[in-house]
C-alpha positions in Angstrom: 0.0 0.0 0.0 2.9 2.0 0.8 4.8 1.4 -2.1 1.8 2.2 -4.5 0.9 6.0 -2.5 4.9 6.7 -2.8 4.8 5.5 -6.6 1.7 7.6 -7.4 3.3 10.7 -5.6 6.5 9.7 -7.5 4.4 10.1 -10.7 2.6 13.2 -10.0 5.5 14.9 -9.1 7.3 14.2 -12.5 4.6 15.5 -13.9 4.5 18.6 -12.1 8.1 19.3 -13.2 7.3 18.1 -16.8 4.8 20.9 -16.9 7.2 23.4 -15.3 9.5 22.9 -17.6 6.8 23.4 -20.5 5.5 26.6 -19.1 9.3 28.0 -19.4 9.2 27.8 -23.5 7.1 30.9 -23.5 6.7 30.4 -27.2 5.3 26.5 -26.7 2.7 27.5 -24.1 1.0 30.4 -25.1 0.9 29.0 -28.9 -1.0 26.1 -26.7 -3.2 28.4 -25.4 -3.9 30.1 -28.7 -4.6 27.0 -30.2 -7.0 25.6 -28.0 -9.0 28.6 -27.5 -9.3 28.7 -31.2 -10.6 25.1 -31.1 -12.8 25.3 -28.1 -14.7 28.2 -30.2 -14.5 26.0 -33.0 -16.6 23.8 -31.5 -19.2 26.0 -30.8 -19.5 27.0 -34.4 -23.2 26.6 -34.8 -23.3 29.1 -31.7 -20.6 32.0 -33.9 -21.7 31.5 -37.5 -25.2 30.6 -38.8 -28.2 31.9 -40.6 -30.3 31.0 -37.8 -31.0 33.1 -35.0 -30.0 31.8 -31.6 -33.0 32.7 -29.7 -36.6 34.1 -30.8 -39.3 35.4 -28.9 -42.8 35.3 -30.4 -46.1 36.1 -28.3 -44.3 35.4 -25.2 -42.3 31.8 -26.1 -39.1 31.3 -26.5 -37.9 29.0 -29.1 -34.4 28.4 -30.3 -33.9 27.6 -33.9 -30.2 26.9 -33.9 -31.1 23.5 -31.7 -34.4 22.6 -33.4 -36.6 23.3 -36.6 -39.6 25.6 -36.3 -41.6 25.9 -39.6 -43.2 28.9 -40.5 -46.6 28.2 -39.3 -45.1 28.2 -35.4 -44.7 31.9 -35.8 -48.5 32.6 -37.9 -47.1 32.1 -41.1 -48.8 30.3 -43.6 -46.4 27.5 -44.8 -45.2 23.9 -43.0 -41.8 24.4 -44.5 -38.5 25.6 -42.1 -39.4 29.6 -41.3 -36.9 31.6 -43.5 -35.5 34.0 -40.6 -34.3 36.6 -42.3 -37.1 37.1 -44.9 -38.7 40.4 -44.5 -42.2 38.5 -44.8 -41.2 36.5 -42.1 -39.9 39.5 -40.3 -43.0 41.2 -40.6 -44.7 38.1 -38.4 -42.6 39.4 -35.5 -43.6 42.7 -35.5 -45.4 43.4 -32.0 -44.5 44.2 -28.6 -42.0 41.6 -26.9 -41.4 39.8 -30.1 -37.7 39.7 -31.0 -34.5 37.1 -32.5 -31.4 36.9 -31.4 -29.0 36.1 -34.2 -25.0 34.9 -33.7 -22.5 37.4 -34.6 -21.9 35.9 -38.0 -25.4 35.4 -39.8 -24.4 32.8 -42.2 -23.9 29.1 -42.3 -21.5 27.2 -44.1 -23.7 25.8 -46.5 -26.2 28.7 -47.0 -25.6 31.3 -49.7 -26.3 35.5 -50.2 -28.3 35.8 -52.5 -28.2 39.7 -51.9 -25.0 39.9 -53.6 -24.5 42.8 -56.4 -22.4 41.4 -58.9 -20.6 38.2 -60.2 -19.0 35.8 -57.3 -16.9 35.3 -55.9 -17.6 38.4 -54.2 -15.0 40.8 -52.1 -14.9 41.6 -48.8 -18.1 44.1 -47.4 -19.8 44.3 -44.2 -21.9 41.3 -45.0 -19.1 38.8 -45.7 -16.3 40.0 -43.8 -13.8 37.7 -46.1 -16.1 38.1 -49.3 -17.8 34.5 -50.7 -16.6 31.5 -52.6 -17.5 31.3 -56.2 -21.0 29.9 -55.0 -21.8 32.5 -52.9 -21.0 31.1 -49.4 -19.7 33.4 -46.7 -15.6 32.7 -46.2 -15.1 33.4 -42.5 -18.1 30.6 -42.1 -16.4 28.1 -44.2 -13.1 29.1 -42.8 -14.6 28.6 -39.0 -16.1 25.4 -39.9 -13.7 24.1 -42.0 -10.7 24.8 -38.9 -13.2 22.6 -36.4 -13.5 19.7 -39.3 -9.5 20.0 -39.9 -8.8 19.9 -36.2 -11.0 17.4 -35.3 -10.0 14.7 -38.1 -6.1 15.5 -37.3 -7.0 14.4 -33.7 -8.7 11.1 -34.1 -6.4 10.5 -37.0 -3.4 11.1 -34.3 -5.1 8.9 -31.7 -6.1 5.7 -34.1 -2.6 6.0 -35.6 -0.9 6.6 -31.6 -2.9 3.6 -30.1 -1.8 1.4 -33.2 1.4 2.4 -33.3 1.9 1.8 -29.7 0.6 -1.5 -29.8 2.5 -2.8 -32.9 5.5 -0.9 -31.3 5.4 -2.9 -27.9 4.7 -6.3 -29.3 7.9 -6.2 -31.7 10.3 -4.8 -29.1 8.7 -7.2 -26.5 9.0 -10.4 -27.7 11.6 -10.3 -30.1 12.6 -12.4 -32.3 10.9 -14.2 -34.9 7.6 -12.1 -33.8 9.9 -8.7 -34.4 11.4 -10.5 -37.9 8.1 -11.0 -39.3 6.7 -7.3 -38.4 9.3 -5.7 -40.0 9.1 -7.4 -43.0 5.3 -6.7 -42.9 6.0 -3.1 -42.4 8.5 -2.8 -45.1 5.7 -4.6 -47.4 2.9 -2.3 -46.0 5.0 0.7 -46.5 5.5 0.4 -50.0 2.2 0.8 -50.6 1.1 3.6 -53.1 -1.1 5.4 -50.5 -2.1 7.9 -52.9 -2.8 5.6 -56.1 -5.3 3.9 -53.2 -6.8 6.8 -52.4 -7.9 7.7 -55.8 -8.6 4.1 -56.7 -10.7 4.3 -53.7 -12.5 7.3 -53.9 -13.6 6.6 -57.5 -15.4 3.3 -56.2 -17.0 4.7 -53.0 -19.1 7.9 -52.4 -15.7 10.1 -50.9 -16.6 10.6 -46.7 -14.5 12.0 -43.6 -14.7 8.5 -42.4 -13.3 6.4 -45.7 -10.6 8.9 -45.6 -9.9 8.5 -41.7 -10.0 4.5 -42.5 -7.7 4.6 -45.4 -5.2 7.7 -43.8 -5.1 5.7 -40.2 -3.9 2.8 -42.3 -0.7 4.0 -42.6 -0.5 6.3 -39.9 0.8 3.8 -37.2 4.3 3.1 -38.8 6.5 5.6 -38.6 5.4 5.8 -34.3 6.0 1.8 -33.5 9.4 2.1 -34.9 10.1 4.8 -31.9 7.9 2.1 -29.5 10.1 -0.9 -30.6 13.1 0.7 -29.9 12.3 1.7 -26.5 10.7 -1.9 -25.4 14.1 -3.3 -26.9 16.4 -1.3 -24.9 13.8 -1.6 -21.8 13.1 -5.5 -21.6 16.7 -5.8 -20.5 16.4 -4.0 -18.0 16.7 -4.8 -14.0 13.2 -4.0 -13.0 11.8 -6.2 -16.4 13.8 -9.3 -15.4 12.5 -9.2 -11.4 9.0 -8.7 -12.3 9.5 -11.6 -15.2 11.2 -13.9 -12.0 8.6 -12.8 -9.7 5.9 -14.2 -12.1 4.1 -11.2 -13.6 2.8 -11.0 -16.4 3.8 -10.0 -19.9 0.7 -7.7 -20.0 1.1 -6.1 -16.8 5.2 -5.8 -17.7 4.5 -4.0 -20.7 1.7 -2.5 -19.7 2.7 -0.9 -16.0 6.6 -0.9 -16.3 8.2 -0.6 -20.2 4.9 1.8 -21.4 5.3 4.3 -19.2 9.0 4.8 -19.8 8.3 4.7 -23.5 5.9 7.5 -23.2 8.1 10.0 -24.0 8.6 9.6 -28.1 4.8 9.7 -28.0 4.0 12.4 -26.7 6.6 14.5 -28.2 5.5 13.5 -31.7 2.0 14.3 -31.1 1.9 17.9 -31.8 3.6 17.5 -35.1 1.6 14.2 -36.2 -1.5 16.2 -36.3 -0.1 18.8 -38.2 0.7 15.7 -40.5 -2.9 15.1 -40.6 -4.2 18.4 -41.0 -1.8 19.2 -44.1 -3.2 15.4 -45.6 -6.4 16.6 -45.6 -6.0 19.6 -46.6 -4.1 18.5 -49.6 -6.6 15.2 -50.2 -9.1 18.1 -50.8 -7.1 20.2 -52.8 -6.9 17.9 -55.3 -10.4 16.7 -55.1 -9.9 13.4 -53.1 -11.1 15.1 -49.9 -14.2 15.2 -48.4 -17.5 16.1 -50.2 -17.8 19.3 -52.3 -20.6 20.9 -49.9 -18.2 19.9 -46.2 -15.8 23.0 -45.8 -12.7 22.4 -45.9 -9.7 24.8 -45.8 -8.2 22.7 -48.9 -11.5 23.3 -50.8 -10.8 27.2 -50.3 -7.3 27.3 -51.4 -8.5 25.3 -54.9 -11.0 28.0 -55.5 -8.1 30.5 -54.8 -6.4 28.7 -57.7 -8.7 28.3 -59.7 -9.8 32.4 -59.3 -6.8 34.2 -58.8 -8.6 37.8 -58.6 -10.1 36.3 -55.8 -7.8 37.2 -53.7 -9.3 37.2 -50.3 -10.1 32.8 -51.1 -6.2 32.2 -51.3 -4.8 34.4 -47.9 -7.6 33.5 -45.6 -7.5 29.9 -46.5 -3.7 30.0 -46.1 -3.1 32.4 -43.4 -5.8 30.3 -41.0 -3.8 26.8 -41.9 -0.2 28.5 -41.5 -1.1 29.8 -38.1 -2.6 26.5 -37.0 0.3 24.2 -38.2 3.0 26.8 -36.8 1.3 26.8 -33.4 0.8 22.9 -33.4 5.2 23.0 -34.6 5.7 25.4 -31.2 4.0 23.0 -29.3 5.9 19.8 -30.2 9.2 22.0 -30.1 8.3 22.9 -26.4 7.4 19.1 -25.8 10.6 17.8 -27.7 12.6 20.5 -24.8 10.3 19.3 -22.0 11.1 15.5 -22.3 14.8 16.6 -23.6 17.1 14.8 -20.7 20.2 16.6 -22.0 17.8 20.1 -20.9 16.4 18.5 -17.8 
């Protein structure tokens, strides 16, 4: 019982240090700050950018379209379709005392379109689309905002499918050795020569093109280039001291690898995080560049930067596309720097 409480303390008092020792690389922290407040908004998207209003107050309820469809009839309209908000019919319905909506601070979705707009799209800048549209109309800063929670998002599960496989593949080769550790690398070597592009096209002109095939096909590879860092630190630890007494005491090779060699092999991991989902970020974004991405209607940051390309007037598509996906992969590059310094021994 002891031995466990001083082992615990052992562990939270590394990890105390650990995160000391972060906080000194001003540049790592605050970029981790920065990003995840960015991505905590992200995820409220819906609440920031839509064409919905937030809250609407009609003969004393309160109804909240952002949550849940209302069609016009709720309000004394005369049509069982979804109430168009900000048509001044509609608008007139609210007229009265008390009666009022709410909307987010950018009144556009995604998906919908201005159909207010005078002249050809895509359109510049103005007080109604704050980054102009796309060549289809569609607000930029919406598409942008979505877009950075979809990128974000699919780097992180991407990381963590690719992390957890890696680790596993990683601890079973540098474990047992041998024969089991012969055979995986020449499965890797095999696996690795793999055209992953030439599949990914091959693929996506046989299925309907998804987030999830491409998380299936990218998380594929994804898991190689960690277990390599995973073997090498369960080969250098199963000769270790501790190893060989719990091995003589009878434990198991589950609870050896799991309790005493993964711990101590934690360190490649976590250091390669940051950059691994700037990996998986920049393969998305490029995947939907070149049309292999995601559907045509999902934003995507790589979906902008092609109609930057493919409308070079449109100036305001290429920077804002760019200058949101340079500032997310530098700050996720700070991050893993700070890490790399953090779990450094020769800085310790």
């Amino acid at each position: 019982m002891k031995t466990g409480k001083r082992q615990m303390e052992v562990t939270i008092s590394r990890r105390r240090r650990n995160w000391t020792r972060f906080k000194r690389n001003r540049r790592g922290y605050y970029s981790l700050l920065i990003f995840l407040t960015l991505f905590i908004l992200s995820l409220f998207a819906e609440l920031i950018s839509n064409d919905v209003p937030l809250v609407v107050k009609f003969e004393g309820e309160y109804f909240f379209p952002v949550f849940k469809s209302y069609s016009e009839t709720t309000f004394g309209g005369d049509f069982e379709t979804e109430a168009d908000y900000k048509d001044p019919v509609f608008r007139e319905l609210l007229q009265g005392d008390g009666n009022y909506m709410i909307f987010p601070p950018i009144q556009h979705d995604f998906n919908s379109i201005n159909f207010e707009i005078d002249g050809p799209v895509p359109s510049a800048p103005t007080g109604t689309n704050l980054l102009g549209t796309d060549d289809r109309g569609r607000d930029v800063m919406a598409r942008i905002i979505y877009g950075f929670r979809l990128s974000v998002l699919f780097g992180l599960t991407l990381t963590l499918l690719g992390t957890v496989t890696g680790i596993i593949a990683g601890a079973i080769q540098g474990f047992l050795g041998g024969r089991v550790d012969l055979v995986f690398q020449r499965f890797i070597e095999i696996w690795g020569a793999m055209p992953e592009l030439y599949l990914l096209i091959i693929f996506a002109s046989i299925f309907q093109p998804s987030v999830l095939l491409l998380l299936i096909l990218l998380s594929l590879f994804s898991w190689m280039g960690l277990s390599d860092y995973v073997r090498a630190e369960f080969l250098r630890g199963r000769n270790m001291e501790y190893v060989k007494a719990a091995k003589a005491l009878g434990v198991g090779k589950i609870t050896i690898m799991w309790r005493h060699l993964l711990p101590n092999s934690m360190t490649p991991v976590i250091t390669f995080l940051p950059f691994r989902v700037s990996a998986a970020i920049l393969a998305l974004t490029s995947l939907d560049f070149l049309g292999l991405g995601v559907p045509p209607s999902t934003p995507s940051l790589g979906e902008l930067l092609a109609q930057g390309k493919a409308n070079i007037d449109a100036w305001w598509l290429s920077l804002s596309s760019f200058s949101i996906l340079v500032i997310t992969l530098a700050l996720l590059i700070f991050i893993g720097e700070a890490l790399r310094d953090t779990y450094d021994p020769r800085k310790k």
